[in-house]
PAZAFI-513919 format. One record per residue (C-alpha): residue in one letter; x, y, z. Coordinates in steps of 0.2 Angstrom, whole numbers, padded with zeros to 4 digits, always signed. Example, Ala and Ser with C-alpha at 12.3 -4.5 7.8 and 13.67 -1.06 7.14 Angstrom:
2
a+0062-0022+0039s+0068-0005+0036
This chain:
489
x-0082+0021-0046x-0071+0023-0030x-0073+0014-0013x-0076+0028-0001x-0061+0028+0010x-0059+0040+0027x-0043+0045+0030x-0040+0047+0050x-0032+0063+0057x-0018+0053+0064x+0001+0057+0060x+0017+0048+0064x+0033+0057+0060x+0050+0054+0063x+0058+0059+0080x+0075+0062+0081x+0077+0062+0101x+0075+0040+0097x+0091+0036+0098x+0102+0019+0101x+0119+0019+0109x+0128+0009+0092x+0146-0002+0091x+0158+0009+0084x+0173+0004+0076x+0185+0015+0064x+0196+0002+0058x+0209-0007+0069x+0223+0004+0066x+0214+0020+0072x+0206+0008+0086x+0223+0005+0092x+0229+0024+0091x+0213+0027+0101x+0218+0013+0114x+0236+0019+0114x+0231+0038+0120x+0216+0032+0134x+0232+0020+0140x+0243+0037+0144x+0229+0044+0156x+0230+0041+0175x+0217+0030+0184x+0212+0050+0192x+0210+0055+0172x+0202+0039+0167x+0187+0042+0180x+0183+0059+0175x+0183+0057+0160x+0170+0044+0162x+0159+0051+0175x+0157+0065+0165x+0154+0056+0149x+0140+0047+0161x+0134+0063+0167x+0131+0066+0149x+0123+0050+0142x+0119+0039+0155x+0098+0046+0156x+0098+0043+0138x+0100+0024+0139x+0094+0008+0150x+0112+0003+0160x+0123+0012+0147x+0139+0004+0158x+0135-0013+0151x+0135-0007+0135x+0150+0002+0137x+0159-0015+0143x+0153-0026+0130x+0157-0013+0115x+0175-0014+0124x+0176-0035+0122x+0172-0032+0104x+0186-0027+0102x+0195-0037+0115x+0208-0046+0101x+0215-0029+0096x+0219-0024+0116x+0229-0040+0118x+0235-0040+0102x+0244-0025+0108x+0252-0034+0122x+0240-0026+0134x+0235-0038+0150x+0218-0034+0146x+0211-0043+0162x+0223-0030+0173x+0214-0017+0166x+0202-0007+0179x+0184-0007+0175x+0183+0012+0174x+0196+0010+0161x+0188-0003+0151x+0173+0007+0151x+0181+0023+0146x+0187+0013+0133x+0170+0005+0127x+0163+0023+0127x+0176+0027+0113x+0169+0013+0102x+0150+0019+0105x+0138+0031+0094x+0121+0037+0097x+0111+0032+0082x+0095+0042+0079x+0084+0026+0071x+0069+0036+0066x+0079+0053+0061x+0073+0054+0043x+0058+0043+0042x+0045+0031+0050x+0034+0022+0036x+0030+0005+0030x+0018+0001+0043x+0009-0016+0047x-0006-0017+0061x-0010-0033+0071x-0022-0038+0085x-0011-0038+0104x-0011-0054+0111x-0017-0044+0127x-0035-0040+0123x-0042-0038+0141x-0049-0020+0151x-0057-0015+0135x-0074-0008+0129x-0086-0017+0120x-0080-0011+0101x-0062-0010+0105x-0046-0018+0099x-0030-0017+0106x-0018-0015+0091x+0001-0016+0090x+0007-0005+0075x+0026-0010+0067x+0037+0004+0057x+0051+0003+0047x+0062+0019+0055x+0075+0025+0045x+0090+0034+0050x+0106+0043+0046x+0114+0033+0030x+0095+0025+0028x+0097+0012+0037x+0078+0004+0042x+0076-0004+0057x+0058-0011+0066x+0050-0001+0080x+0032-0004+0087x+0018+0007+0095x+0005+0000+0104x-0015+0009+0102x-0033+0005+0106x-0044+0007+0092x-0062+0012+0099x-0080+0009+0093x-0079+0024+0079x-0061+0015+0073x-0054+0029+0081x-0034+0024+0086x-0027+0031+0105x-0009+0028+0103x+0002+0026+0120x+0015+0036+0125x+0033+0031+0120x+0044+0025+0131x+0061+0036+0138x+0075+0023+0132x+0076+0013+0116x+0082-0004+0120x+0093-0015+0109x+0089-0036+0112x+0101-0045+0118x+0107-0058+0102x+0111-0078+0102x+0116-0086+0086x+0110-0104+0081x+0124-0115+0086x+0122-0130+0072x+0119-0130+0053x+0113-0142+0040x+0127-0142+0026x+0114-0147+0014x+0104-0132+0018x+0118-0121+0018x+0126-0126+0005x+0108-0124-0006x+0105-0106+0001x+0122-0098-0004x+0118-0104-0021x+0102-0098-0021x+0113-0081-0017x+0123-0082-0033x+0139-0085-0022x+0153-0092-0033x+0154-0110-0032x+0172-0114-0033x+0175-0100-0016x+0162-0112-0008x+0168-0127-0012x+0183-0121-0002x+0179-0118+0015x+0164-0129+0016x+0171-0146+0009x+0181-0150+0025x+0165-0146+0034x+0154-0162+0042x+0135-0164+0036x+0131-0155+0055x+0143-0141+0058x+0145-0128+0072x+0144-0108+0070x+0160-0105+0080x+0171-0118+0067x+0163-0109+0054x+0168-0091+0059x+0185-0097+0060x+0189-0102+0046x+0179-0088+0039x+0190-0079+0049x+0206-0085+0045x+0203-0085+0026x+0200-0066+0027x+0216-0064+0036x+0226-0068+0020x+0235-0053+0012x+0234-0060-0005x+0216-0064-0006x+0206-0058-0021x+0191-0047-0020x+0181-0062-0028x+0185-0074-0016x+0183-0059-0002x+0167-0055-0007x+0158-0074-0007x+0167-0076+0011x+0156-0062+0017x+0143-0071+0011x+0146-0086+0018x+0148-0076+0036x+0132-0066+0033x+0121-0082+0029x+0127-0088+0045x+0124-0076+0057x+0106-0075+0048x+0099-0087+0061x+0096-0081+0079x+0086-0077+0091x+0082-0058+0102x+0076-0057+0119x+0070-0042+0125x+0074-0037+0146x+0056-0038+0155x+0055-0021+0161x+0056-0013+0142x+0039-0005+0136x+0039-0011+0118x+0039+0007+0111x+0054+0006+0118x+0061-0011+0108x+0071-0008+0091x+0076-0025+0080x+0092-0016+0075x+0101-0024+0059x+0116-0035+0069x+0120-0049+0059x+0131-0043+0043x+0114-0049+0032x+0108-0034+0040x+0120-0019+0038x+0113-0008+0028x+0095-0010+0036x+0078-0021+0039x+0064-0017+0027x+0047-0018+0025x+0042-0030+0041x+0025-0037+0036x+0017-0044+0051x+0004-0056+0052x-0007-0065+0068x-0004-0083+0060x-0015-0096+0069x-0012-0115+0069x-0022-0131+0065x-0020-0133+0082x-0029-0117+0085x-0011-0111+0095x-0007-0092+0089x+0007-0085+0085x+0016-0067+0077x+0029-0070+0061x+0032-0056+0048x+0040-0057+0033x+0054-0044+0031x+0069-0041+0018x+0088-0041+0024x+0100-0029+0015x+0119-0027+0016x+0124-0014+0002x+0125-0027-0012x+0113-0042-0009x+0096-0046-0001x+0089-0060+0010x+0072-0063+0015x+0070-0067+0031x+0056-0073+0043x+0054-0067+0061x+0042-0075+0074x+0036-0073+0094x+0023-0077+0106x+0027-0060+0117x+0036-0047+0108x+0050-0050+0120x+0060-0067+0112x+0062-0067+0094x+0067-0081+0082x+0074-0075+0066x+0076-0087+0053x+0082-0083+0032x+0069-0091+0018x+0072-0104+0007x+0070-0109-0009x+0066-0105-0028x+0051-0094-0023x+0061-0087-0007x+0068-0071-0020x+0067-0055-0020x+0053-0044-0010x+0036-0043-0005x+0034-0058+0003x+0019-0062+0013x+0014-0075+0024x-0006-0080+0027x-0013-0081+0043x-0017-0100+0043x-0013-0113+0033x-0023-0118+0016x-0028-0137+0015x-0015-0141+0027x+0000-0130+0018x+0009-0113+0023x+0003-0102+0011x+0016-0085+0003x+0013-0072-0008x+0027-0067-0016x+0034-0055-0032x+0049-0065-0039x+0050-0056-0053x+0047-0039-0047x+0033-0036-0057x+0020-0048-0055x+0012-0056-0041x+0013-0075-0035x+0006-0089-0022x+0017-0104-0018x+0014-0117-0005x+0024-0127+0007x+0024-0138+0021x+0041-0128+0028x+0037-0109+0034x+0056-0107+0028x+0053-0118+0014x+0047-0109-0005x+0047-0117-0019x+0037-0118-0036x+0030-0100-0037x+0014-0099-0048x+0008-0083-0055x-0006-0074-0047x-0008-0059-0054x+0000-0049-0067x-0001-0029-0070x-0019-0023-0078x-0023-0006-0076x-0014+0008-0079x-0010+0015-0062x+0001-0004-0060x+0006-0006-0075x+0024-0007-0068x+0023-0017-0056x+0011-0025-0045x+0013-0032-0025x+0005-0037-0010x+0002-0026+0005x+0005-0038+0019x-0005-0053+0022x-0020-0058+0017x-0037-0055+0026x-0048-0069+0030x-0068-0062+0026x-0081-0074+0023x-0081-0072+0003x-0064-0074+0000x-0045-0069+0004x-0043-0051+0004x-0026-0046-0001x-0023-0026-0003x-0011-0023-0015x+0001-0009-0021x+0003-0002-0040x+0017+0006-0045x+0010+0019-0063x+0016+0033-0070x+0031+0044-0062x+0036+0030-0051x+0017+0034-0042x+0013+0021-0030x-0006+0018-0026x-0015+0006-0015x-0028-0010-0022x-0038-0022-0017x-0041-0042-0025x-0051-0054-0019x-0047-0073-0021x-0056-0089-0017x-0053-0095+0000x-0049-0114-0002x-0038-0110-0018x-0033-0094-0018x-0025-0096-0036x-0043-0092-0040x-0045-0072-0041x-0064-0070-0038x-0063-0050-0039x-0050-0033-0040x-0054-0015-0041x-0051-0006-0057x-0048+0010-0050x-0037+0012-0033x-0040+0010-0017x-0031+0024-0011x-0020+0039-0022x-0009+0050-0013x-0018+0065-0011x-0010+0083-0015x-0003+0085+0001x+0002+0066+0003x+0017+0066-0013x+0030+0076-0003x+0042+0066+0006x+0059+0055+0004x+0051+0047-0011x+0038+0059-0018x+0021+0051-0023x+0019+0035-0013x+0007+0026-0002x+0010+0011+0005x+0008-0004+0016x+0013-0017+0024x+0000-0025+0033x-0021-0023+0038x-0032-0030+0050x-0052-0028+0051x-0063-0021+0064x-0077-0017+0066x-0084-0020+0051x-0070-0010+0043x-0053-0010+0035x-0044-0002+0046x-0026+0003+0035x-0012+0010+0042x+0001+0017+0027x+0015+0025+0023x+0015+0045+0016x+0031+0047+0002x+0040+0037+0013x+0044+0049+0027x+0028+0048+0040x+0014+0035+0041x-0007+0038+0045x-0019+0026+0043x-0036+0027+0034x-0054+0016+0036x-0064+0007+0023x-0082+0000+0024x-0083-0020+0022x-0096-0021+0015x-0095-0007+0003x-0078-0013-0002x-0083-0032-0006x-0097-0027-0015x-0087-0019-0026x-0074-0030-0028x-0087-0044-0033x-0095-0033-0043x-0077-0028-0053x-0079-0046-0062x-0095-0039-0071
């Protein structure tokens, strides 16, 4: 017998008017070309030329000339090394210039999904009954590559959801790497990433036990620089430059709604998207709170899970995972620690589901198998659906199968709550199917999640439709862990 579930008439879809103004650079030697022509024009030419490329795009973006001046020092070097004074240049130049090396990207063009739901830290002006609720998305644009946006709602007494109004300009954050690295650790996470040893060996064995980013990127730098360098040797120096700009933190400007904040991919790790964010309200043994989601990293050939945390949605602290559990996807991190340890779930594997323990949140070793594939509708694979849910029976995870066809359908398992190795319950039927006019979309016959909370009394789940829009749906607690304590019978 199936848990009765109400789906709520609620729909998130793409919008393709969401755009980001996005570096731009199409190889050095056309860069130059490009530099060469906008170097011919008058300073009478320069300035129409921008006021009207302003006139065009400057109500589409927050302070669009800043942008246009820091896309022009990316590319700085090539300016000078074209024996150009670049600090004589005029500011209208420099940002007619930076306007040639920026594109409008449509984050959300062909799909907002993966959603995760937490409590706002701001819970003040409401109703007796409601909850104000921030509400994460992967967006997904030209090329498919995911980015994080947010909306921000009030669920009501009924576990009806009000969502507010977007704002007008998507707003990038502003990036600071880490400065200094642990070699150790370093060393120990490119091997984790398969990166050939004897490449490794040489750039890193002239480094000291502490190093700086900036020496690093040097001699990443110059190494790449070398005609006759192998793809082999190529390729694990990329990975060396990605792992390092894999620590930094985001701030956010003050006057940006947070409909309006995008985590963009920036460090290389990143370049072909951000995936599947998991976030999760984690409170402390000192009772201090505090947002981290687990999310997945991927530049075209590699992955990197990653944590991300903040107290205010405005400064971010992004961090990668370590460690022999610290593979793969699905990751998720519980909202406290268990008998004085972080706590992860995790699918090494990609197939079954695991718990590991640490005293590091960046830490993960020794996975131990949770849960492996029962029932039919999971029978290739099973995973979490965020973090887990503290109820007063036990650690609620919800779960995603993948059956038949590639068709993803939603669980439920419940484990004990001072060892949550212990599965006390899991329904035998889904939770949730994709319904009839739920399996059209980017990728046909999927439902998914990233993330729950309850309220109310209820499960209140937001998911994912084919991968192309997101809803959410609402479960009776009580109904639902009757029946997954009664499933053990």
């Amino acid at each position: 017998m199936r848990v009765p579930i109400i789906r709520k008439n609620i729909k998130f879809t793409p919008d393709s008017k969401r755009v980001v103004a996005r570096y731009f650079m199409n190889g050095e030697e056309r860069t130059q070309q490009m530099v060469s022509r906008i170097m011919l024009l008058d300073e009478k030419q320069v300035l129409q030329t921008l006021e009207q490329t302003l006139r065009e795009f400057a109500r589409r973006h927050r302070n669009i000339s800043s942008i246009f001046f820091k896309h022009c020092e990316k590319i700085r070097y090539i300016i000078e090394g074209m024996q150009i004074d670049y600090e004589a240049l005029s500011l209208d130049r420099k940002m007619l210039i930076g306007s040639f090396c920026t594109m409008e990207y449509a984050i959300e063009s062909a799909a907002i999904f993966n959603p995760s739901i937490i409590e706002d830290f701001d819970q003040s002006g409401l109703e007796a009954g409601e909850k104000r609720v921030i509400i994460s998305f992967r967006a997904t644009g030209e090329g498919h590559i995911s980015s994080i946006v947010f909306r921000r709602g009030i669920l009501d007494k009924d576990n009806n959801l009000q969502i507010m109004k977007n704002g007008n300009n998507i707003d990038k954050a502003e990036i600071e790497h880490k400065s200094l690295y642990n070699k150790e650790r370093f060393l120990l996470k490119l091997s984790e990433m398969h990166t050939q040893d004897k490449y490794i060996t040489q750039i890193m064995q002239d480094l000291p036990d502490e190093f700086e980013y900036a020496i690093l990127k040097s001699m990443v730098k110059d190494a790449l620089q070398d005609p006759t360098i192998r793809q082999e040797r190529r390729t694990a120096l990329e990975e060396i430059s990605w792992l390092a700009n894999s620590f930094y933190d985001l701030q956010f400007k003050h006057d940006s709604d947070i409909t309006e904040r995008v985590i963009f991919p920036i460090s290389d790790s990143e370049s072909r998207g951000i995936e599947d964010a998991r976030f999760v309200r984690f409170t402390d043994d000192d009772g201090s709170t505090r947002v981290m989601a687990t999310y997945t990293a991927y530049n075209g050939h590699a992955i990197l899970p990653k944590l991300i945390s903040t107290e205010d949605f405005y400064n971010f602290r992004v961090m990668p995972l370590h460690g022999a559990g610290a593979q793969n996807k699905n990751l998720a991190l519980f909202p406290r620690k268990i008998n004085g340890k972080y706590a992860m779930l995790s699918r090494i594997d990609g197939v079954n589901n695991y718990i590991m323990y640490s005293d590091r949140q960046t830490q993960w070793n020794t996975p131990i198998l949770l849960q492996e594939p029962r029932y039919t509708w999971e029978l290739t694979q099973i995973g979490n659906c965020g973090s887990p849910l503290w109820t007063e029976e036990g650690w609620l995870v919800i779960t995603h199968g993948v059956g038949a066809m590639r068709c993803y359908c939603i669980g439920a398992s419940l484990f004990d709550l001072d060892d949550p190795s212990k599965e006390i319950g899991r329904l035998k039927e889904p939770l949730l199917s994709p319904l009839e006019d739920e399996r059209e979309g980017y990728v046909p016959n999927v439902v998914y999640s990233c993330g729950a909370i309850i309220h109310n009394g209820s499960l209140i789940l937001p998911y994912a439709v084919s991968d192309y829009s997101s809803t959410y749906a609402v479960v009776d607690m009580v109904e639902l862990l009757d029946a997954l304590k009664k499933s053990t019978k």
